[in-house]
C-alpha positions, 0 to 999 in steps of 0.5 A, a space after each residue: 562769346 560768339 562771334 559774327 562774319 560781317 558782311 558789305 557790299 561794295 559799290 563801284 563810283 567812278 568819276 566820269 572824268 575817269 576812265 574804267 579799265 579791267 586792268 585797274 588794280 583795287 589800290 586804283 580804285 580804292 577811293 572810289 569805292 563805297 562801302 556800307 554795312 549789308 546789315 545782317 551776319 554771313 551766317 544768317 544770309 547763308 541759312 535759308 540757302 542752307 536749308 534749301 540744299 540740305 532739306 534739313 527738316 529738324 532745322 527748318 522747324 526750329 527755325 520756324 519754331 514749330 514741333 515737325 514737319 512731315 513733307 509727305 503723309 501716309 502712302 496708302 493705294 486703293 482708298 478709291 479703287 478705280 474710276 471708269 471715268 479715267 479709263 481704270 478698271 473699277 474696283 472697291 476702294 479702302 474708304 469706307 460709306 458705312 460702318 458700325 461695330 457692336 459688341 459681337 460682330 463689325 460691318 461695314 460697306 466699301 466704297 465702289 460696292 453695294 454689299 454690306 460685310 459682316 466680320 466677327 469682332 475678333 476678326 479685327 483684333 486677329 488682323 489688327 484691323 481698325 478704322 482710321 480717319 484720313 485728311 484726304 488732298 482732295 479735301 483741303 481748300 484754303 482755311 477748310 477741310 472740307 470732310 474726314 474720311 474713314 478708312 479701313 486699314 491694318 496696324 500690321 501691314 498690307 498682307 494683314 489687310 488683305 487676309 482680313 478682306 479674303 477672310 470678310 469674302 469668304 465669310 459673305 459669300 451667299 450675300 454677296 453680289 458677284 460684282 462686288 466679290 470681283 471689285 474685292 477680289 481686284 482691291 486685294 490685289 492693288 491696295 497698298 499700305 505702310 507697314 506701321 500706321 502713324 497716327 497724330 497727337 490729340 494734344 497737338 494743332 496740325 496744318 495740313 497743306 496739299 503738297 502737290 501743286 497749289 498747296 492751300 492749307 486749313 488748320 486742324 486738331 485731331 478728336 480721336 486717336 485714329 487721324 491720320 494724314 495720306 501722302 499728297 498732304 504734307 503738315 506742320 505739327 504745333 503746340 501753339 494754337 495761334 502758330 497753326 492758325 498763322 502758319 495756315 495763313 501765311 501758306 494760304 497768302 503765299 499760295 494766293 500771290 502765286 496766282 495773283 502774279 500768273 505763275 504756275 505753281 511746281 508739280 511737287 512740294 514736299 516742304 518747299 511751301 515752309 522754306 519759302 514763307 521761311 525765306 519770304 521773312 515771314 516765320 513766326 519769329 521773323 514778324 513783330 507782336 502785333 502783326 502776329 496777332 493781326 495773322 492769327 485773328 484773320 486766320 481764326 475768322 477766315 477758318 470759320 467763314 472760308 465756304 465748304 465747297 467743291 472746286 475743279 481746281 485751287 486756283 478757283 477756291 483761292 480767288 474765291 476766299 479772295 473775294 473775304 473781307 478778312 482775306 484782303 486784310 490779310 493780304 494788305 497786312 503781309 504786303 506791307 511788311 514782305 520784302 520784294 525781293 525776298 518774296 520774289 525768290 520765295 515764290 520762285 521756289 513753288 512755282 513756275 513761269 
């Protein structure tokens, strides 16, 4: 048997004809105490405090009954390579505007460059080479990804990757410009990249989520065995199909309310967006059937409606799906069940006054 702590609280009713005084002993005021039950068990009201202070992720995703919870992707450096607008040095990025493969040789166009490499085969398999598919931060808006893209990167390490870019150098010198050989020549030298590639389950729903800032998020299911995810993006791996399309849901609901009462949202979110729905009351156990469905069924046709679009900022992007039917119904739906209070603190927790 296990046994539950009780919690009350206590009001204090004094009389106006009596007088308050500190140095009133509780025998004093006994009577005039009212106390009721809180209606929920001391272990229960600790827990999402619990989960706050020791960012136990394994205990988060039970309590959200979800697979894992990846606060932070793959770090990867140079996929872009430098912009001039920023006041960088450009040089070549990781991500690739072209590629093909045949059975003899690999070729493939960086991006920042206008030469075409051409590698043998084996050069691939010699460096544990292969082309990845990244979710990208830039590419998230609320309920779309926008694009994938393709990456160049090692199994084996960045030292790997680097060896194999020298090697593409040497082997196209003659076709090269020089211009291209020098943006190379500065990617070997910045790129970065784990020294194991983790890669997601093609059996597996993933919501992927921006971690820094607004984190909008969309719904996705890997079609091949080379998608990963880059580290500004955290997700949420499920078996349920309907458990990622009402996780992608809530965090969008949760990103918009932010902006809906003039927050600003934190810097850093690693996994303070699960927490907080988690502590909002709204994790998939936490809300009845019929709401459930209501989330997943708005979520399925907002996934398929939500615009492909580029905007300067998520805020734009939220109070444009804002403007969807499916989107308001959504809101009304979760507004009517959430806890003010509760959603108050939760919001505290990702963003800022």
């Amino acid at each position: 048997m296990s046994w539950a702590t009780k919690l009350y609280i206590v009001k204090r009713k004094i009389p106006k004809d009596k007088r308050y005084d500190k140095s009133l002993s509780l025998e004093d005021i006994r009577e005039h105490l009212e106390i009721r039950s809180y209606g929920e068990s001391y272990e229960n009201y600790i827990r999402p405090g619990i989960l706050y202070f020791t960012e136990d992720l394994d205990a988060l995703a039970r309590e959200l009954s979800v697979d894992k919870i990846v606060p932070k992707g793959l770090y990867i450096m140079g996929i872009y390579g430098g912009e001039e607008k920023r006041g960088e040095e450009e040089y070549a990025g990781l991500v690739l505007l072209e590629h093909s493969r045949d059975s003899m040789v690999f070729k493939f166009k960086l991006h920042n460059t206008r030469s075409t490499l051409v590698v043998p085969v084996n050069s691939l398999t010699r460096y544990g080479v292969e082309v990845y598919k990244m979710i990208y931060v830039g590419e998230i808006n609320p309920f779309r990804i926008t694009r994938y893209l393709d990456i160049v990167l090692s199994r084996y390490g960045s030292e790997f990757l680097r060896n194999f870019l020298r090697e593409a150098l040497k082997l196209n010198e003659r076709n090269i410009s020089a211009e291209d050989r020098r943006k190379i020549e500065k990617l070997i030298d910045e790129l970065q990249q784990p020294g194991t590639i983790t890669t997601l389950n093609m059996n597996k729903y993933y919501v992927a989520y921006r971690r820094v800032r607004a984190f909008t998020a969309s719904i996705f299911k890997p079609i091949a065995d080379n998608f990963i995810i880059k580290d500004e993006v955290g997700y949420v791996e499920c078996r349920d199909e309907s458990k990622a399309y009402y996780y992608a849901a809530i965090l969008n609901y949760l990103a918009f309310k932010v902006v809906e009462v003039g927050r600003s949202f934190a810097r850093t979110q690693y996994a303070r967006p699960l927490l907080a729905l988690y502590i909002a009351g709204l994790s998939w156990n936490s809300v009845d059937d019929e709401v459930r469905r209501e989330i997943v069924e708005l979520s399925r046709r907002l996934h398929e409606k939500a615009p492909s679009e580029e905007y300067s900022n998520q805020t734009v992007a939220l109070k444009d799906i804002a403007q969807l039917s499916e989107f308001k119904e959504l809101v009304k739906t979760l507004d009517s069940k959430v806890n003010r209070e509760s959603l108050e603190y939760a919001l505290s927790i990702v963003s800022e006054l």
